[in-house]
C-alpha positions as CSV (number, residue, x, y, z in Angstrom):
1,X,0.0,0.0,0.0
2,X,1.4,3.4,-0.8
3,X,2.3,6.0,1.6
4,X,0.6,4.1,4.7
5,X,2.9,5.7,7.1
6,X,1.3,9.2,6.3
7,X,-2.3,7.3,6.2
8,X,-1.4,5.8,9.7
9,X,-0.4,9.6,11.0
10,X,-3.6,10.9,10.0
11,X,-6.4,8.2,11.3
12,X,-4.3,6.3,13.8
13,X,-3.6,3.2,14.6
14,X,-7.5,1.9,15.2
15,X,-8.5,4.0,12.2
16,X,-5.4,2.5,9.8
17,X,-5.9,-0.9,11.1
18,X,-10.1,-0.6,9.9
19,X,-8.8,0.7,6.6
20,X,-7.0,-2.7,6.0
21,X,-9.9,-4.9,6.9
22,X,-11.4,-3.1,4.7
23,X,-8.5,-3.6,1.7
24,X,-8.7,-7.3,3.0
25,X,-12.3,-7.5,1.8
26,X,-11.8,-5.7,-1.6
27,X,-9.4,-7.9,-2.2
28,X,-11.1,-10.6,-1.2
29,X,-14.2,-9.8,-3.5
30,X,-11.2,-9.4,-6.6
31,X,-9.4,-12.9,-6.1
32,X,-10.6,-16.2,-7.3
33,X,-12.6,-17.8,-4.6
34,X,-10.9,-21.4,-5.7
35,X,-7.0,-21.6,-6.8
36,X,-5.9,-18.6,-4.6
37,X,-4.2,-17.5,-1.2
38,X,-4.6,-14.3,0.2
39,X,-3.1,-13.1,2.9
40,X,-1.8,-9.8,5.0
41,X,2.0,-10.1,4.7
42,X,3.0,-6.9,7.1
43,X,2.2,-3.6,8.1
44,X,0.7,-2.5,4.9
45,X,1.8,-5.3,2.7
46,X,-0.9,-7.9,1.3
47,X,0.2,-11.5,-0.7
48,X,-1.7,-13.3,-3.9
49,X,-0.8,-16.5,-4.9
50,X,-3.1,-17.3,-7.7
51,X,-3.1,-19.7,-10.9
52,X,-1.9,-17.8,-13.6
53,X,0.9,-18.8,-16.1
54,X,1.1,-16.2,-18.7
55,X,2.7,-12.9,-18.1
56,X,0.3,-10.3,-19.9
57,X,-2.6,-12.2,-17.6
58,X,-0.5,-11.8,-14.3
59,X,-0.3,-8.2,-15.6
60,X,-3.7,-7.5,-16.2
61,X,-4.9,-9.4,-13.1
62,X,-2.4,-6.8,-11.2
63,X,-4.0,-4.0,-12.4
64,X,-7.5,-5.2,-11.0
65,X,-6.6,-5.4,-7.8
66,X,-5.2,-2.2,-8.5
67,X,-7.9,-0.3,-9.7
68,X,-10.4,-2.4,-7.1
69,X,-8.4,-0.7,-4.0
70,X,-8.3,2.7,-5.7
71,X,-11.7,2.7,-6.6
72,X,-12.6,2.4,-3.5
73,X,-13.4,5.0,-0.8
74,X,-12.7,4.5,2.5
75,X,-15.1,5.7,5.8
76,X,-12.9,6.5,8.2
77,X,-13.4,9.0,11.8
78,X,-15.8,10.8,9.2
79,X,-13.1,11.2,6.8
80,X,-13.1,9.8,3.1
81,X,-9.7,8.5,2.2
82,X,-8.3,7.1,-1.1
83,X,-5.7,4.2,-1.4
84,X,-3.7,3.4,-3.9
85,X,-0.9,0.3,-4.1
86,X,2.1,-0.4,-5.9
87,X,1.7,-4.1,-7.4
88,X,4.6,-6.1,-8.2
89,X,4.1,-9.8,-9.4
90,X,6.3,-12.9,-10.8
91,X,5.9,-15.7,-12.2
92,X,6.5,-19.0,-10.4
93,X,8.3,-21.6,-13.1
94,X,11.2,-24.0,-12.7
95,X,13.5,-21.3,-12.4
96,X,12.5,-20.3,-9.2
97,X,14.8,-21.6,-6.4
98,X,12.2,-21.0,-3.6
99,X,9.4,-19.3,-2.2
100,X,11.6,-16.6,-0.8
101,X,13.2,-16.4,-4.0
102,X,9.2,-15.5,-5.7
103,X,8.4,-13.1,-3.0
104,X,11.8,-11.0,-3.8
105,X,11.2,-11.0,-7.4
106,X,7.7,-9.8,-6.5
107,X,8.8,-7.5,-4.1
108,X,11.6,-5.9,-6.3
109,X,9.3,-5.5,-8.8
110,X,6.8,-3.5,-6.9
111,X,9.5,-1.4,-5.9
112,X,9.9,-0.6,-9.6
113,X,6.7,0.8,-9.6
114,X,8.0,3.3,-6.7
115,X,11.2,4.3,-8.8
116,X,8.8,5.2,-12.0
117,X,6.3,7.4,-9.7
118,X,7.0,8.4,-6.0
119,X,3.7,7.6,-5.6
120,X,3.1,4.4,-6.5
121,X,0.1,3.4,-7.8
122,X,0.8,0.7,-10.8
123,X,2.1,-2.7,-11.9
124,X,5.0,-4.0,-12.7
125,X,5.6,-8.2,-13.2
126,X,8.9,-9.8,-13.3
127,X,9.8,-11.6,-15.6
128,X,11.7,-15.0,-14.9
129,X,13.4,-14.8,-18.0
130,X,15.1,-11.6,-17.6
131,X,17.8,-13.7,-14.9
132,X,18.8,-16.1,-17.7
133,X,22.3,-15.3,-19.0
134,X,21.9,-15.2,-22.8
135,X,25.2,-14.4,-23.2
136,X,26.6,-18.1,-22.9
137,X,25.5,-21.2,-25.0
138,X,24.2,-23.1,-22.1
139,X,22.1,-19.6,-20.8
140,X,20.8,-19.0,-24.6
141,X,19.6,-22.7,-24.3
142,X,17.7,-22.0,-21.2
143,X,15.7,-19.3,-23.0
144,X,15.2,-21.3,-26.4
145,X,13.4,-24.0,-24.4
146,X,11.5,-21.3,-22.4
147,X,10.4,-20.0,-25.4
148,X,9.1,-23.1,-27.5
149,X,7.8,-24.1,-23.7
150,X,6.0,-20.9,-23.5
151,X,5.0,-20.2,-27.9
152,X,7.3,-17.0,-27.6
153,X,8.9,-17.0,-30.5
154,X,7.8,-14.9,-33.3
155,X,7.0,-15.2,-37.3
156,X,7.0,-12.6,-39.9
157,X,5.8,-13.0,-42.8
158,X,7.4,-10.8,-45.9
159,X,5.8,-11.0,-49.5
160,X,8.0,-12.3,-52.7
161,X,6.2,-10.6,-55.3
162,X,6.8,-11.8,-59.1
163,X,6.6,-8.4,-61.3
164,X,5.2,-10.2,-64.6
165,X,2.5,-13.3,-62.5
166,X,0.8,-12.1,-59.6
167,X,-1.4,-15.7,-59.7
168,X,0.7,-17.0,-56.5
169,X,0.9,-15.8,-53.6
170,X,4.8,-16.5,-52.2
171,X,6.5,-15.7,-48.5
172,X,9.4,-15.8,-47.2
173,X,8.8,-16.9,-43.3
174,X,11.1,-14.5,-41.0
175,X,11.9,-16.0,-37.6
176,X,12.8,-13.9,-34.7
177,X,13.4,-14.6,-30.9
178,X,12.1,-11.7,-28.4
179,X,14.7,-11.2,-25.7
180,X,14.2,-8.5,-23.4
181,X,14.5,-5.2,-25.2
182,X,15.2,-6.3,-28.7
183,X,14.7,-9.4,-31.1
184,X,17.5,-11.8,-32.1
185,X,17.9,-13.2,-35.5
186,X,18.5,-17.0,-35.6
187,X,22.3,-16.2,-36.4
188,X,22.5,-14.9,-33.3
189,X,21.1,-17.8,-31.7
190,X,21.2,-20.9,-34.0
191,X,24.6,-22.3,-32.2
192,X,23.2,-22.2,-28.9
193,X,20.4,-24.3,-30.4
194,X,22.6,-26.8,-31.6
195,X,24.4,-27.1,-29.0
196,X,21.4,-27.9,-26.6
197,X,20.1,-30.2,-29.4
198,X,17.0,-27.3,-29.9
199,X,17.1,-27.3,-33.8
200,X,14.7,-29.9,-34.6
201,X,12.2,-29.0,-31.7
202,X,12.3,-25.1,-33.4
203,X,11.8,-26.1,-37.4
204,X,8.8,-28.2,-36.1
205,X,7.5,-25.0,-34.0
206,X,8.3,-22.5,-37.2
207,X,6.8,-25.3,-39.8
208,X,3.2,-25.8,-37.2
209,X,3.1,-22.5,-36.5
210,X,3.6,-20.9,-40.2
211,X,1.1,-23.3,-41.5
212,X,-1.4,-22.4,-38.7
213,X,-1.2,-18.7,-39.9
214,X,-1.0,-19.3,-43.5
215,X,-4.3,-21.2,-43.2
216,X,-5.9,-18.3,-41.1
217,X,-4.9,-15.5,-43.4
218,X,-6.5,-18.1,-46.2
219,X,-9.9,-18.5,-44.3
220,X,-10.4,-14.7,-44.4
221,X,-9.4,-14.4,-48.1
């Protein structure tokens, strides 16, 4: 919860402590009733742990709970307050050594939030691939397997056009491999795949997944 010490100064310690029963109960109206843990983790520090594996989900599911708590007015000594929270979230995969491990990622990553506006109020999820080292064969592997685990690799299609027969349509299929900021080439990651014995598993992901879209750009004509 953001700025909580100030909120504490200004109601007290009965009127702070009936503002988080009352966060408790928003939340508790925003999380999945089966699937889920909620619990108060500190002073003014709540914990989710729900089932959600995709990282544009975790974000989004963030920014309910975000806009649940700062949508809602609080009643307290006859004085209307606003709350607002800084949400940081991670995903739990095999590359997380522990629980403790999870709730620093989570915890760094709502800091982040703090760094981008003093005041808080957003999301920010961390990203367990961000920690692999893609600078080494063996860490480039790591993140080639995450990414035909987890269908992140991406396709781009770019027309061959014939100047004197336009009856055929004809592509050449561009493959390209997000990694944090930027998208690598398969030069620049084609030896890593070899080594970890990846380049069969990603010609049948580019091959499936090529002929998936060229049939759905067919269907619509």
């Amino acid at each position: 919860l953001d700025n909580f010490t100030s909120l504490r100064t200004s109601v007290g310690l009965g009127g702070a402590d009936a503002v988080l029963a009352e966060i408790a109960s928003v939340l508790r109206q925003a999380v999945p009733a089966e699937g889920s843990d909620l619990a108060r983790f500190g002073d003014d520090l709540f914990s989710v742990l729900v089932a959600i594996a995709d990282l544009d989900k975790v974000a989004a599911f963030g920014e309910k709970l975000r806009k649940a708590i700062e949508s809602h007015m609080f009643e307290v000594q006859k004085k209307t307050i606003q709350v607002t929270a800084s949400i940081g979230a991670t995903l739990i995969d095999d590359s997380t050594r522990s629980g403790q491990d999870a709730l620093t990622y989570a915890a760094d990553a709502a800091a982040k939030v703090r760094q981008k506006n003093s005041n808080g109020n957003g999301v920010f999820v961390h990203n367990p691939a961000d920690l692999i080292d893609s600078s080494t064969d063996a860490g480039m592997a790591k993140h080639l397997q995450a990414a035909l685990e987890k269908n992140q690799f991406k396709l781009y299609f770019q027309p061959i056009l014939n100047l004197e027969d336009n009856a055929e349509e004809t592509y050449e299929i561009l493959l390209r491999l997000p990694l944090k900021d930027k998208e690598l080439q398969p030069a620049e990651f084609l030896q890593a795949a070899s080594a970890g014995g990846l380049n069969t598993k990603i010609d049948r992901w580019v091959i499936l997944n090529a002929l998936k879209l060229l049939a759905e750009h067919n269907a619509k004509g």
